[in-house]
C-alpha positions in Angstrom: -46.7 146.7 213.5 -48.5 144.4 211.6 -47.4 143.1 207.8 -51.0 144.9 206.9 -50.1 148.1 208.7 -46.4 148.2 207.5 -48.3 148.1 203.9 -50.3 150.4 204.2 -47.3 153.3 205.9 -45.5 152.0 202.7 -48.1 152.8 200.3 -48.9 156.4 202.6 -45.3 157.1 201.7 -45.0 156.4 198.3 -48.3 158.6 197.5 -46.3 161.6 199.6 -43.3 161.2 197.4 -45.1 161.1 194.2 -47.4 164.2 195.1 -44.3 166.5 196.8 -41.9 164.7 193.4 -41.1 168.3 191.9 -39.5 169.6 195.4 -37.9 167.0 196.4 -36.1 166.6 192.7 -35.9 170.4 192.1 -37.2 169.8 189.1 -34.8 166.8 187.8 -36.9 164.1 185.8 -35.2 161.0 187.5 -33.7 160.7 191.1 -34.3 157.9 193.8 -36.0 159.1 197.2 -35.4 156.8 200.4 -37.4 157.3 203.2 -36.6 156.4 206.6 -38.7 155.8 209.9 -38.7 154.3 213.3 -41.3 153.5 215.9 -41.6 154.8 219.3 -42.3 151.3 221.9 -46.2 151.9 221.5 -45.4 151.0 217.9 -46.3 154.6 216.8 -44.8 156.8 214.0 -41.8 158.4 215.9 -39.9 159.2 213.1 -39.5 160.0 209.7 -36.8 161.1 206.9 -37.0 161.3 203.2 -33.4 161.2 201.4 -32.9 162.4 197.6 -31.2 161.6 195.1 -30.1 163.4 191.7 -26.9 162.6 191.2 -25.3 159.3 192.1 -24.3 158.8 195.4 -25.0 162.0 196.5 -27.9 161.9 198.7 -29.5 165.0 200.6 -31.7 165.5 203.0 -35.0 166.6 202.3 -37.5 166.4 205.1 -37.1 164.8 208.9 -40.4 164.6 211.0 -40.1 163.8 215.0 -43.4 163.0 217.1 -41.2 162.6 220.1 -38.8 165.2 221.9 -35.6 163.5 222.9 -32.3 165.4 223.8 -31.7 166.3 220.3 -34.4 168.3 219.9 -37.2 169.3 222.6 -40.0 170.3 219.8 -43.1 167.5 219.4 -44.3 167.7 216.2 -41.5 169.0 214.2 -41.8 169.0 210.5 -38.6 170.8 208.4 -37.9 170.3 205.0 -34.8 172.0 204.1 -35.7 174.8 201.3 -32.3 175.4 201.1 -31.5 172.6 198.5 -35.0 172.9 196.9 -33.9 176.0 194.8 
């Protein structure tokens, strides 16, 4: 992936966290979100996590994306966000 490209998925993510900022704070004012990704050998998105924070420390997580089955988990496409801690 190119410096340009790697920009650009930076900047993607940051405008998903800002818009989807009420669920994945629950409605806390401040907290830190992480994401995390990796790339399949093609150099395509293969997959993706977003961590939050409200507390310090403490870190949950709040969504996990896989393009790519592996022996963890058979399902392409797989989006979950776990609504569990969103309440």
């Amino acid at each position: 992936m190119s410096a340009n490209e790697s920009q650009r998925l930076e900047r993607v993510l940051e405008s998903a966290v800002v818009v989807s900022w009420a669920d994945l704070m629950r409605g806390a004012q401040a907290g830190l979100v992480h994401p995390e990704y990796g790339f399949a050998a093609g150099g395509t998105l293969d997959d993706l996590k977003f961590w939050s924070s409200i507390t310090r420390g403490h870190w949950l997580l709040a969504v996990e994306y896989w393009a790519s089955p592996s022996k963890f988990h058979s399902t392409v496409s797989t989006l979950r966000m776990d609504t569990n801690r969103m309440h």
